[in-house]
PDB file as gemmi writes it, atoms N, CA and C in Angstrom:
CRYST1    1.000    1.000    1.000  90.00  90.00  90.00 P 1                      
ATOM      1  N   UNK A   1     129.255  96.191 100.594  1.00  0.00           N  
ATOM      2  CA  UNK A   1     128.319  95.167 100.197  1.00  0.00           C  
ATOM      3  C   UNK A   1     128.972  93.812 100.420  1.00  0.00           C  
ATOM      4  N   UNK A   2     128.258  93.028 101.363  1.00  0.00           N  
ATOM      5  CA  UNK A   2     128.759  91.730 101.404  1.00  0.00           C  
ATOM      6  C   UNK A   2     128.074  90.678 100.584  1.00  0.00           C  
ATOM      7  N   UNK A   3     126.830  90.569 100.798  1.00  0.00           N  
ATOM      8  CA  UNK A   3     126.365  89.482 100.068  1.00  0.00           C  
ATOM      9  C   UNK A   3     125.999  90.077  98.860  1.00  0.00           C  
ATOM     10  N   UNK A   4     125.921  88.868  97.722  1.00  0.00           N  
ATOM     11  CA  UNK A   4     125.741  88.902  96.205  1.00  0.00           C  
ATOM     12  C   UNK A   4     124.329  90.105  96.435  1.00  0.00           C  
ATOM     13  N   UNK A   5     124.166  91.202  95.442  1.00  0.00           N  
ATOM     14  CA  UNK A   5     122.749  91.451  94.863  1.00  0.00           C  
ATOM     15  C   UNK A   5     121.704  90.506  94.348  1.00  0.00           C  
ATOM     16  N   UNK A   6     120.867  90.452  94.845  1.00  0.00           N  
ATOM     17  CA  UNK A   6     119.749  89.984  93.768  1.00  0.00           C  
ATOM     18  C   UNK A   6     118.914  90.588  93.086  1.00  0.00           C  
ATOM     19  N   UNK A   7     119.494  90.808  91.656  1.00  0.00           N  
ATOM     20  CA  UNK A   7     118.994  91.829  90.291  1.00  0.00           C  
ATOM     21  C   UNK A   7     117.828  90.645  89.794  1.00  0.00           C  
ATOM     22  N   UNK A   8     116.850  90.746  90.395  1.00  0.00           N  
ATOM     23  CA  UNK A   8     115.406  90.313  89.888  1.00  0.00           C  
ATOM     24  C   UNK A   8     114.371  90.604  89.344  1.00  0.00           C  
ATOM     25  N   UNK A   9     114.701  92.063  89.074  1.00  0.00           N  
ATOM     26  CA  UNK A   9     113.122  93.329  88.517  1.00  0.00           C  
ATOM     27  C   UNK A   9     113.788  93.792  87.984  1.00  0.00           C  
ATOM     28  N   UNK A  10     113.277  93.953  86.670  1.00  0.00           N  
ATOM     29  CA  UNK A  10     113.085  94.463  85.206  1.00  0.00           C  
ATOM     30  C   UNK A  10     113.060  95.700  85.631  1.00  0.00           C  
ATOM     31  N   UNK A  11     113.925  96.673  85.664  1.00  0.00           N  
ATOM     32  CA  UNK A  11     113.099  98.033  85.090  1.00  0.00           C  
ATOM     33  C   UNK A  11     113.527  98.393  83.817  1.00  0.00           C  
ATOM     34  N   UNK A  12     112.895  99.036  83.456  1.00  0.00           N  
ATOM     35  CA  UNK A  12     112.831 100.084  81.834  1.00  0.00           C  
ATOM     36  C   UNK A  12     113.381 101.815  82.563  1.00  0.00           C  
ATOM     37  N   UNK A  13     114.947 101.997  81.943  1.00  0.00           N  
ATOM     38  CA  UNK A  13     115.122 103.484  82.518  1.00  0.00           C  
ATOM     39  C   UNK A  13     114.295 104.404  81.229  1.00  0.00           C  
ATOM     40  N   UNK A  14     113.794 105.388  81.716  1.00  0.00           N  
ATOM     41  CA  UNK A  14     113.497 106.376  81.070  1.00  0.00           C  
ATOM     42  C   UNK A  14     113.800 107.749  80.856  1.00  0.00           C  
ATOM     43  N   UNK A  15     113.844 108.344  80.365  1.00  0.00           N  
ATOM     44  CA  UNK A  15     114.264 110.335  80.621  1.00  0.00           C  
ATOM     45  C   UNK A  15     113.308 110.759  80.137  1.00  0.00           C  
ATOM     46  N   UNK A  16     113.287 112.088  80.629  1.00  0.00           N  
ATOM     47  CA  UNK A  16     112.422 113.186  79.561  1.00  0.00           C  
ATOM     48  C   UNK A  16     112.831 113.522  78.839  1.00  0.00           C  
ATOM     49  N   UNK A  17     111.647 113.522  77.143  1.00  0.00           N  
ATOM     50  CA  UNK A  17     111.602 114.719  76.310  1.00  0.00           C  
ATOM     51  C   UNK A  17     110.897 115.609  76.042  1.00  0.00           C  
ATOM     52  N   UNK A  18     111.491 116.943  75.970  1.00  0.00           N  
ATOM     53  CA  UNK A  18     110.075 117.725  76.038  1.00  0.00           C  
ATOM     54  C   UNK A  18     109.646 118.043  74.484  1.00  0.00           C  
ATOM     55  N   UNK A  19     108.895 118.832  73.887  1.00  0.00           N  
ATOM     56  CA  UNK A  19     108.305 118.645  72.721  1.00  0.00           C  
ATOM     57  C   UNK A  19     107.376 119.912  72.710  1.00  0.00           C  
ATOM     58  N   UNK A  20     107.566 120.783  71.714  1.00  0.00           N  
ATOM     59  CA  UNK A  20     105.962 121.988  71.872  1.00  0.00           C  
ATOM     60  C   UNK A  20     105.082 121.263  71.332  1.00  0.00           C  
ATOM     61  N   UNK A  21     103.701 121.783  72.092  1.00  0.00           N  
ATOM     62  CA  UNK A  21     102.558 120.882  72.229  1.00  0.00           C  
ATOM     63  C   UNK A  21     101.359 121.423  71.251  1.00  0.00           C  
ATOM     64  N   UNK A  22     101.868 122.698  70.377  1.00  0.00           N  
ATOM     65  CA  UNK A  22     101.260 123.093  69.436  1.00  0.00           C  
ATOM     66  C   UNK A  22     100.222 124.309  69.964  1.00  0.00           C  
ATOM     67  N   UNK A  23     100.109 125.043  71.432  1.00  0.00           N  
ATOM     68  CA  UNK A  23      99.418 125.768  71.557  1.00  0.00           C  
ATOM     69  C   UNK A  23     100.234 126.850  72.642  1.00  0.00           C  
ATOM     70  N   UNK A  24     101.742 126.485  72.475  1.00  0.00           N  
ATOM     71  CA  UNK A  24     102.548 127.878  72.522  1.00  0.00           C  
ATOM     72  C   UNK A  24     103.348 127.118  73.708  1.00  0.00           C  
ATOM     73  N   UNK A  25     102.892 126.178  74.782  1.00  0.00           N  
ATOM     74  CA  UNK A  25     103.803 125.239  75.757  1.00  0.00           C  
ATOM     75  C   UNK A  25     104.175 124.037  75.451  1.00  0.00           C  
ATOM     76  N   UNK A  26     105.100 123.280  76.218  1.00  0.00           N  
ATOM     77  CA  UNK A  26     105.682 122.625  76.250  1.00  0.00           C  
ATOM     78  C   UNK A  26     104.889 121.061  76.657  1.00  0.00           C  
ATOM     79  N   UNK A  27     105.226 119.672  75.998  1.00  0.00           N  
ATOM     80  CA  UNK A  27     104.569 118.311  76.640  1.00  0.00           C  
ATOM     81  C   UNK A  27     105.926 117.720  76.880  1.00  0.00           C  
ATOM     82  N   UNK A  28     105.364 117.066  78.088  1.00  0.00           N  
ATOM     83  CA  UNK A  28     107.129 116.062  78.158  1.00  0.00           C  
ATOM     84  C   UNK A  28     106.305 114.686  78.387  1.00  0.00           C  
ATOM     85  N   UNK A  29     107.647 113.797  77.263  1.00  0.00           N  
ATOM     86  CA  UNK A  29     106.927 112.464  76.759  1.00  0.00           C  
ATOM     87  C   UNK A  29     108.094 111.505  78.023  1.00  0.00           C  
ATOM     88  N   UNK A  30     108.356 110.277  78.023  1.00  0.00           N  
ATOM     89  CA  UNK A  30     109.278 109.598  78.219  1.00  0.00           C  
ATOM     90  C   UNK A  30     109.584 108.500  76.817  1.00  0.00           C  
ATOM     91  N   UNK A  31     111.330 108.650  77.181  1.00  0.00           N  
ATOM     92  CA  UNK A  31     111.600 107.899  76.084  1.00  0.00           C  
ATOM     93  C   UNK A  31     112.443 106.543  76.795  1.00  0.00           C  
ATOM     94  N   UNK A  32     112.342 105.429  76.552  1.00  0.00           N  
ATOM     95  CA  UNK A  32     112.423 104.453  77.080  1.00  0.00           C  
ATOM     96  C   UNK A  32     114.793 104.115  76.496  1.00  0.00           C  
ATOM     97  N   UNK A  33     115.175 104.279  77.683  1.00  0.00           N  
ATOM     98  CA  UNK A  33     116.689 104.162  77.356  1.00  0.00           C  
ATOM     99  C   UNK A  33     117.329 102.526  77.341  1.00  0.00           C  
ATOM    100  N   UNK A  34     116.657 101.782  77.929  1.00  0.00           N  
ATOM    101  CA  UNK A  34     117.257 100.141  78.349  1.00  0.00           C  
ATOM    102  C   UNK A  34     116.499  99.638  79.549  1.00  0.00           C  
ATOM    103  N   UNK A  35     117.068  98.344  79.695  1.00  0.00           N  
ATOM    104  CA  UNK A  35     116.184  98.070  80.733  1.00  0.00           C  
ATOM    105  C   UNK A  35     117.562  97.514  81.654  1.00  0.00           C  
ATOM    106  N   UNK A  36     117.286  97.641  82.522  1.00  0.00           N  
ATOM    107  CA  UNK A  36     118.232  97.527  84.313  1.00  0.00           C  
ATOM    108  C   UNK A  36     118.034  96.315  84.777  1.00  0.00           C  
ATOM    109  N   UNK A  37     118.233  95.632  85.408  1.00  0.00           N  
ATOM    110  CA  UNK A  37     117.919  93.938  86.075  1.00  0.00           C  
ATOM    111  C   UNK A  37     118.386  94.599  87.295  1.00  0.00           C  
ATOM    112  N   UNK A  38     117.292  94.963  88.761  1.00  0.00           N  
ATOM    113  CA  UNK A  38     117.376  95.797  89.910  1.00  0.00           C  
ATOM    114  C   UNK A  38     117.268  94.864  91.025  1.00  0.00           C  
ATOM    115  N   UNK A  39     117.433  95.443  91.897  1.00  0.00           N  
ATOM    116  CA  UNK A  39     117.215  94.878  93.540  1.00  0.00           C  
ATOM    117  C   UNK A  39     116.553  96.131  93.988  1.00  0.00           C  
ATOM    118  N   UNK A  40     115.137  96.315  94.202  1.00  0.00           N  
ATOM    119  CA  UNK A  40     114.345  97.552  95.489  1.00  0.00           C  
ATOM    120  C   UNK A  40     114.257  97.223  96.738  1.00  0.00           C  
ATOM    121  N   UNK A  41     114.845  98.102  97.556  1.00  0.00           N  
ATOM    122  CA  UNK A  41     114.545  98.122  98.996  1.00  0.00           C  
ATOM    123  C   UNK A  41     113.957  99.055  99.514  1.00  0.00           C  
ATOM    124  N   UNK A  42     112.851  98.700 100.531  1.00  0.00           N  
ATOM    125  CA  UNK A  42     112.693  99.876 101.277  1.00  0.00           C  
ATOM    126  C   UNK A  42     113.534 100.597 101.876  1.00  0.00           C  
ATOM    127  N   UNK A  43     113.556 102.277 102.054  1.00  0.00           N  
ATOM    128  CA  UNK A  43     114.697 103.421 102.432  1.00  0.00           C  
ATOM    129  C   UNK A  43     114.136 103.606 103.943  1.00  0.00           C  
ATOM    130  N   UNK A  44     114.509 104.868 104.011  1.00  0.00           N  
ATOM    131  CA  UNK A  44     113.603 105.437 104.891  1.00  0.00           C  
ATOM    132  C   UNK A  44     112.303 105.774 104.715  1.00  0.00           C  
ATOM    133  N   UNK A  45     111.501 106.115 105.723  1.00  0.00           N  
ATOM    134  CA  UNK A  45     110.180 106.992 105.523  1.00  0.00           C  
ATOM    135  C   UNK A  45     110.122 107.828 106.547  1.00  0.00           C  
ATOM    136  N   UNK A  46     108.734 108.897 106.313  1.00  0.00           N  
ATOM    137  CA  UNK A  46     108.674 109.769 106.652  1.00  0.00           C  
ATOM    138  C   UNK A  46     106.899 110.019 106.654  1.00  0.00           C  
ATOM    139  N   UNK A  47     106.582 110.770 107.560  1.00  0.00           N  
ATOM    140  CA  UNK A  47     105.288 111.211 107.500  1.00  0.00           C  
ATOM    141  C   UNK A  47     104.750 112.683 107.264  1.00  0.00           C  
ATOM    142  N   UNK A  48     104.051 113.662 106.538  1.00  0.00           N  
ATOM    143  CA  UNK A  48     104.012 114.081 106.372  1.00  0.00           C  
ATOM    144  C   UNK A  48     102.486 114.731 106.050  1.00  0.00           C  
ATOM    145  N   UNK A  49     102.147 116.218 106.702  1.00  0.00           N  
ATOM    146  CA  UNK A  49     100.949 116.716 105.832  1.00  0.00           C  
ATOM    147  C   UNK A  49     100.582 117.237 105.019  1.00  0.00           C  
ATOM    148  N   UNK A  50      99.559 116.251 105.183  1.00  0.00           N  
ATOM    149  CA  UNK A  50      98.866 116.872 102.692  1.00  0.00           C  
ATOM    150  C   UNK A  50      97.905 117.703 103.229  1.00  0.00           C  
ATOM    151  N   UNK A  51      96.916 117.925 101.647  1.00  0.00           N  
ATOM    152  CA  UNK A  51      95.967 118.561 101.615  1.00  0.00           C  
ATOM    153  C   UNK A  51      94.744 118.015 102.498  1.00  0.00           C  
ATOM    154  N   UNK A  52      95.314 116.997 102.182  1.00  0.00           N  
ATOM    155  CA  UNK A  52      93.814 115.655 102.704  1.00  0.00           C  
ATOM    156  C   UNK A  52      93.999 115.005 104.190  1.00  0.00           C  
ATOM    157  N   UNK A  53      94.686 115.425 104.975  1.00  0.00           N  
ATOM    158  CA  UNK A  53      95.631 115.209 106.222  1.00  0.00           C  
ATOM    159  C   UNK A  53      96.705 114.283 105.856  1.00  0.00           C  
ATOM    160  N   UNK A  54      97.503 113.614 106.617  1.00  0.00           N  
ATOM    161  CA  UNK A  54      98.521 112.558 106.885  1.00  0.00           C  
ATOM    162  C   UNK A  54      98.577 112.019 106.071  1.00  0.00           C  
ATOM    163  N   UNK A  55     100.016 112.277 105.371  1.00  0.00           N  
ATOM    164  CA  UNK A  55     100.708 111.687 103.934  1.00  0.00           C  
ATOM    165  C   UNK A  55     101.655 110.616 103.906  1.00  0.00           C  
ATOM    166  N   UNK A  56     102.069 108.975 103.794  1.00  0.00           N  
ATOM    167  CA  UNK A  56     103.092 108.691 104.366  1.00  0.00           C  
ATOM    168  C   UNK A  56     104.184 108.365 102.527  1.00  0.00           C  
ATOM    169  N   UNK A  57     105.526 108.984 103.558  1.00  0.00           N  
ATOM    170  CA  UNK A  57     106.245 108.738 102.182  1.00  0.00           C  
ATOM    171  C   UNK A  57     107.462 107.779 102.385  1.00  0.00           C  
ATOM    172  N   UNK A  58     107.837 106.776 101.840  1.00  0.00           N  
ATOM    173  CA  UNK A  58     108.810 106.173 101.616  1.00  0.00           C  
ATOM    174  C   UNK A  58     109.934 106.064 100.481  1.00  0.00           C  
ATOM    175  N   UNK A  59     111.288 106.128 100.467  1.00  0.00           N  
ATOM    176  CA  UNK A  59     112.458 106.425  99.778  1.00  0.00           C  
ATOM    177  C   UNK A  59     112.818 104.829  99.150  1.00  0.00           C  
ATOM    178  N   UNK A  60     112.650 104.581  98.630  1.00  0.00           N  
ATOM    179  CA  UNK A  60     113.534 103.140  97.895  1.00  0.00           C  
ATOM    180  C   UNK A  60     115.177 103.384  97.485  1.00  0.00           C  
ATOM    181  N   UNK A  61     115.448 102.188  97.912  1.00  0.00           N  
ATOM    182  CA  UNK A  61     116.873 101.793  97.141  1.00  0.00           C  
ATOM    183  C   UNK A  61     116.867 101.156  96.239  1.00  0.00           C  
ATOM    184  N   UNK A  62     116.983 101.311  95.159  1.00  0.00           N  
ATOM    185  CA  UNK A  62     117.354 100.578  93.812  1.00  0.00           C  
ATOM    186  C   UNK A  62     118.760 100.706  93.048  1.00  0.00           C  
ATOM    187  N   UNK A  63     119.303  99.166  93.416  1.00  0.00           N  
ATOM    188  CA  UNK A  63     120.367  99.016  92.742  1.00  0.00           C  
ATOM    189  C   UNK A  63     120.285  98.181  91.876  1.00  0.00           C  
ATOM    190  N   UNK A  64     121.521  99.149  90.796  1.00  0.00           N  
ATOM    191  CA  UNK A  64     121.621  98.373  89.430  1.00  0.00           C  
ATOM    192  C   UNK A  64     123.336  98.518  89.382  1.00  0.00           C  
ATOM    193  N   UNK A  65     123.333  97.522  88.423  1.00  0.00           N  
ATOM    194  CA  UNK A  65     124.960  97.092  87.737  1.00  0.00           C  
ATOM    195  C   UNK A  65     125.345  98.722  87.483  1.00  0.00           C  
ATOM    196  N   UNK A  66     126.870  99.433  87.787  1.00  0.00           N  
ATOM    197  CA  UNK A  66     127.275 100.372  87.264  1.00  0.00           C  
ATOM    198  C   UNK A  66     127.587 100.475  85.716  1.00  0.00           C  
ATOM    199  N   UNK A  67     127.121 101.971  84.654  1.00  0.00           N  
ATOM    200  CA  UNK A  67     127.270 102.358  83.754  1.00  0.00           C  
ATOM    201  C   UNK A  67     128.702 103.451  83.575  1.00  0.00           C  
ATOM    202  N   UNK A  68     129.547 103.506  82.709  1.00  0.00           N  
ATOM    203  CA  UNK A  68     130.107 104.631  82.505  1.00  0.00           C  
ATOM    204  C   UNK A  68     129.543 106.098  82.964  1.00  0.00           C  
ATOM    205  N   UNK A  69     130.636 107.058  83.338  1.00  0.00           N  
ATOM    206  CA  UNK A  69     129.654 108.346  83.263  1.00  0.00           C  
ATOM    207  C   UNK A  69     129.669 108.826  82.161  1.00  0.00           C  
ATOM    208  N   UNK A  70     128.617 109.585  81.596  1.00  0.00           N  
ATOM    209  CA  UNK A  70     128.661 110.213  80.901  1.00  0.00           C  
ATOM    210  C   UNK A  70     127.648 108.735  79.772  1.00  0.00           C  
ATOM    211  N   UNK A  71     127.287 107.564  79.772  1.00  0.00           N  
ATOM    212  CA  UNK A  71     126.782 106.876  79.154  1.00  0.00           C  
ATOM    213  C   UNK A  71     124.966 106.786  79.253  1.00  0.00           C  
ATOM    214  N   UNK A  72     124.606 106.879  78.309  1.00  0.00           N  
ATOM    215  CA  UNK A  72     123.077 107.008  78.387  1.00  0.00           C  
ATOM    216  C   UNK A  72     122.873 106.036  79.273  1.00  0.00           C  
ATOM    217  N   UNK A  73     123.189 104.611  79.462  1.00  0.00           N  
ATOM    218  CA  UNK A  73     122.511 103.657  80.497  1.00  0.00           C  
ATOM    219  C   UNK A  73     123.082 104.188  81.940  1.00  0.00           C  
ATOM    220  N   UNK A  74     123.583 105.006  82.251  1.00  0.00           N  
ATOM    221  CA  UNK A  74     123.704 105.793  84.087  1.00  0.00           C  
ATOM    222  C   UNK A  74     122.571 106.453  84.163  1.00  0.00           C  
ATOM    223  N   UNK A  75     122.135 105.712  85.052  1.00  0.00           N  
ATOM    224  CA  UNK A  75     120.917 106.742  85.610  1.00  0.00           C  
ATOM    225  C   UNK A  75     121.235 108.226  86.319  1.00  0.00           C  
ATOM    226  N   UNK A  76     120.163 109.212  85.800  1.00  0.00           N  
ATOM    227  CA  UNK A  76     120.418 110.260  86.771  1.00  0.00           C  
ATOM    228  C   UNK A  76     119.187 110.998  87.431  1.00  0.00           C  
ATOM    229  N   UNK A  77     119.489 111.600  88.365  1.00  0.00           N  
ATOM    230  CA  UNK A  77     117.984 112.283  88.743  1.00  0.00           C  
ATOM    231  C   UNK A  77     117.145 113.005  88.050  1.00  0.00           C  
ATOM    232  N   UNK A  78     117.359 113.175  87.056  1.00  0.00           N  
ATOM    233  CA  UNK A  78     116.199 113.914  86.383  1.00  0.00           C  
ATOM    234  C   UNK A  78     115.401 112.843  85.423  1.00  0.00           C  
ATOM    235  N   UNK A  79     116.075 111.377  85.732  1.00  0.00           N  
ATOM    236  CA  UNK A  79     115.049 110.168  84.827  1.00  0.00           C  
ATOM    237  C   UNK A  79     113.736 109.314  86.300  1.00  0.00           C  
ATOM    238  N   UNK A  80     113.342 108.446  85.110  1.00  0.00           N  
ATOM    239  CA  UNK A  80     112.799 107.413  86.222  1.00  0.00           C  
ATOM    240  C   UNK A  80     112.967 105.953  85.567  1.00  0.00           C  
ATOM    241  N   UNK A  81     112.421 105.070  86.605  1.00  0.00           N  
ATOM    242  CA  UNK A  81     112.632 103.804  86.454  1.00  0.00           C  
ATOM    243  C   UNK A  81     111.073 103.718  85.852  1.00  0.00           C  
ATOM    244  N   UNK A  82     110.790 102.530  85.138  1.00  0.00           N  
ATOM    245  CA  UNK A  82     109.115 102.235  85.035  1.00  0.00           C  
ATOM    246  C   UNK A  82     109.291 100.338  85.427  1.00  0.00           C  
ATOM    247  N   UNK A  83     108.511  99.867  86.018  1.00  0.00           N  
ATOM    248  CA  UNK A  83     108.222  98.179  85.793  1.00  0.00           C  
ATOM    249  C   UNK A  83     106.524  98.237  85.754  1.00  0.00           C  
ATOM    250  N   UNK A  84     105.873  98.022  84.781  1.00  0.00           N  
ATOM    251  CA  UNK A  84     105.027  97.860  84.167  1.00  0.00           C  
ATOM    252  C   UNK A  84     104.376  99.174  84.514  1.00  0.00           C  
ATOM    253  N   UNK A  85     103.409  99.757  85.190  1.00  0.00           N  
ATOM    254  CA  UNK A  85     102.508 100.546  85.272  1.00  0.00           C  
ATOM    255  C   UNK A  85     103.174 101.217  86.904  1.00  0.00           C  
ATOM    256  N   UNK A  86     104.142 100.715  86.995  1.00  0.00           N  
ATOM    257  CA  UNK A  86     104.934 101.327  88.488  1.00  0.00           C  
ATOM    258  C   UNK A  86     105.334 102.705  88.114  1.00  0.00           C  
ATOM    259  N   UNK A  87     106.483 103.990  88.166  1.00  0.00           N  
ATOM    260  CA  UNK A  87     106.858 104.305  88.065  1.00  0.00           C  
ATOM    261  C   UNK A  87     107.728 104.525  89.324  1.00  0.00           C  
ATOM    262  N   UNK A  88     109.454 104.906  89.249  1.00  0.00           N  
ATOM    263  CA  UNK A  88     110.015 105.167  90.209  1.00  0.00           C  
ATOM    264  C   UNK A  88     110.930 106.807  90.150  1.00  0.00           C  
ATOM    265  N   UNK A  89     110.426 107.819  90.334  1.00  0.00           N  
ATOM    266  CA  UNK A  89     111.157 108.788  90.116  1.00  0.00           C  
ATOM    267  C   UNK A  89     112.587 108.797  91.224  1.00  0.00           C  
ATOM    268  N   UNK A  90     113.860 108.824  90.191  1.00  0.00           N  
ATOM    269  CA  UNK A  90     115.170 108.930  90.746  1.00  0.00           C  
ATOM    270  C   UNK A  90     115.251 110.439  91.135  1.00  0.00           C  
ATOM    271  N   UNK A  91     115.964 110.065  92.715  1.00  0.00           N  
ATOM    272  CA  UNK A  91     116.342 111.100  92.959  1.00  0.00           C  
ATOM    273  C   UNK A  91     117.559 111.725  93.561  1.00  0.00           C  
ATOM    274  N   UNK A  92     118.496 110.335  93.403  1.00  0.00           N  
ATOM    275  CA  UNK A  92     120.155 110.643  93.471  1.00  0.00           C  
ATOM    276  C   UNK A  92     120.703 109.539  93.642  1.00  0.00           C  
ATOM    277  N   UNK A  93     121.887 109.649  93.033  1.00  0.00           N  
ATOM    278  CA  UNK A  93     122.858 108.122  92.355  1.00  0.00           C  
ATOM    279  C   UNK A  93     123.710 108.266  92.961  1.00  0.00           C  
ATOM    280  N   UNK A  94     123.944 107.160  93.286  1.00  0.00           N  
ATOM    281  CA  UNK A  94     125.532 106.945  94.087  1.00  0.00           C  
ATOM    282  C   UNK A  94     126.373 105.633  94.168  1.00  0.00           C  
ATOM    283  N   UNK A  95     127.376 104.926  93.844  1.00  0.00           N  
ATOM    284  CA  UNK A  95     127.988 104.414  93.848  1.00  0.00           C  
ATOM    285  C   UNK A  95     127.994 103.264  95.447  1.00  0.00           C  
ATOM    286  N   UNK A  96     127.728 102.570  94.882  1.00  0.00           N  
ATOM    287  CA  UNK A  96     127.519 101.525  95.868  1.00  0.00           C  
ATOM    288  C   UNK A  96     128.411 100.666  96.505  1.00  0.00           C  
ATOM    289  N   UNK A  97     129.814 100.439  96.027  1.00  0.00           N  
ATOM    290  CA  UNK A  97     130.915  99.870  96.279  1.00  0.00           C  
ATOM    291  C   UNK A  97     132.282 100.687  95.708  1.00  0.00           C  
ATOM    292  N   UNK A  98     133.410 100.119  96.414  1.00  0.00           N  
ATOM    293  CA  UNK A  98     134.485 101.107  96.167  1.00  0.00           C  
ATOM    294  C   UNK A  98     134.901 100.359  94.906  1.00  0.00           C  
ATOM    295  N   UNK A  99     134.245  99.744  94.038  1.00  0.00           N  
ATOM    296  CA  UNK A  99     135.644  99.301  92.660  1.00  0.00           C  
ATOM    297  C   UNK A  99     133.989 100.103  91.664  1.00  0.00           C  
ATOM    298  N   UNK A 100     133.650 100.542  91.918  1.00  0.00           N  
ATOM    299  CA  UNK A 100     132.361 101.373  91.345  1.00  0.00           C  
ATOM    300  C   UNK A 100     131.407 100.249  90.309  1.00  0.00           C  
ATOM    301  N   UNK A 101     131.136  98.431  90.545  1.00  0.00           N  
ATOM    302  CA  UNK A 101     130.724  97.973  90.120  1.00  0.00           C  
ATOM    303  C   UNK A 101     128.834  98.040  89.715  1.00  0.00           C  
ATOM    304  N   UNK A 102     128.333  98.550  91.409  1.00  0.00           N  
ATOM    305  CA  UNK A 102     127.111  98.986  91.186  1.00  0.00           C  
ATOM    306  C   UNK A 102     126.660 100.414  91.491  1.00  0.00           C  
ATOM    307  N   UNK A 103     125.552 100.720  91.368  1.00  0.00           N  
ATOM    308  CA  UNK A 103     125.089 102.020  91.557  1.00  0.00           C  
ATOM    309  C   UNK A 103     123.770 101.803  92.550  1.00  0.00           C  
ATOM    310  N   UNK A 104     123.482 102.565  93.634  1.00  0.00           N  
ATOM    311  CA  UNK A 104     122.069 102.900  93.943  1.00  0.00           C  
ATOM    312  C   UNK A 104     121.501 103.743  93.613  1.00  0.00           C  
ATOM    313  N   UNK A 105     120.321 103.414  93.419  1.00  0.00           N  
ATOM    314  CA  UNK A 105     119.517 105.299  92.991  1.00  0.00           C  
ATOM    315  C   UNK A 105     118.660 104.952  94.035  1.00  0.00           C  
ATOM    316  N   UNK A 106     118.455 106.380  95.100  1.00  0.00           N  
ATOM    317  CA  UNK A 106     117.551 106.584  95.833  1.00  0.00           C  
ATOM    318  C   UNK A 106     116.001 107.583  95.149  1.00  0.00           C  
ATOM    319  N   UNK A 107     115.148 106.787  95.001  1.00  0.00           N  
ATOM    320  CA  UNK A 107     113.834 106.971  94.605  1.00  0.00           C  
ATOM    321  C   UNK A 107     112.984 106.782  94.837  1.00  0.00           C  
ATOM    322  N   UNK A 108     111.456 107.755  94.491  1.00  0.00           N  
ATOM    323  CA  UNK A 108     110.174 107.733  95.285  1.00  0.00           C  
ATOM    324  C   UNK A 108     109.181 107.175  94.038  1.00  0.00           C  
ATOM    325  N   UNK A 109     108.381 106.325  94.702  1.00  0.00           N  
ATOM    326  CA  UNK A 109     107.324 105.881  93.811  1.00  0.00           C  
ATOM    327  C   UNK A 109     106.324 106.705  93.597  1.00  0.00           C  
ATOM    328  N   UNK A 110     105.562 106.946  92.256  1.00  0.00           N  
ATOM    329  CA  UNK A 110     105.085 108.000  92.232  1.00  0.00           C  
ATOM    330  C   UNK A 110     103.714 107.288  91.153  1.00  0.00           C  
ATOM    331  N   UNK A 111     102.547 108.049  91.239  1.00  0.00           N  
ATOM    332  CA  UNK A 111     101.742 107.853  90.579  1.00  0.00           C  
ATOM    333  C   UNK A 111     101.526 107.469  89.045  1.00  0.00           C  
ATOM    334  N   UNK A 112     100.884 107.181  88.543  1.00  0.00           N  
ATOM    335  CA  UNK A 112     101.079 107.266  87.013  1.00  0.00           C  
ATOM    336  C   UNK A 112      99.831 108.338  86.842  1.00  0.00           C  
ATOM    337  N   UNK A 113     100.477 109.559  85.608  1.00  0.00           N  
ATOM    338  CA  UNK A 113      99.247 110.796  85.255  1.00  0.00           C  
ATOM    339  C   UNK A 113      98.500 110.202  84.383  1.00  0.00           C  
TER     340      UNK A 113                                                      
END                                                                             
């Protein structure tokens, strides 16, 4: 990384909890962990077929300031990012510089249910 980041977007990290839903399965809620000050980039993309024909998908880069491991604020793939009604499902972290100051998470934007 040469030039400075620009951490300009808010995200809110989240994880799952799951919870019995009172009729013998499982609901999974999100619980809101901190919020990140990010830089998103477009990744790669890819095209792909759906049900409905031609699907197009794109990968984001989102970097944030590095967390301890093992510290609730490290993101990991089984969380997501939210900025308002966005959601960003993470789908692998990696270390962005060699003194391990930031992190990228590569992630897909995904609907809200």
């Amino acid at each position: 990384m040469s030039a400075a980041p620009q951490l300009t977007r808010a995200l809110v990290l989240e994880s799952p909890v799951t919870a019995p839903d009172g009729a013998g399965g499982f609901a999974t809620d999100w619980q809101a962990l901190g919020t990140h000050w990010a830089e998103i980039r477009a990744g790669t993309g890819r095209e792909r077929l759906a049900a409905l024909g031609p699907s197009g998908e794109v990968r984001l880069r989102i970097l944030v300031r590095a967390a301890p491991h093992g510290s609730d604020r490290r993101p990991r793939p089984d969380q997501r990012f939210r900025e308002g009604a966005r959601l960003f499902r993470i789908l692998a972290v990696a270390e962005a510089d060699v003194q391990g100051r930031y992190l990228i998470c590569t992630a897909q934007e995904e609907l809200p249910a």
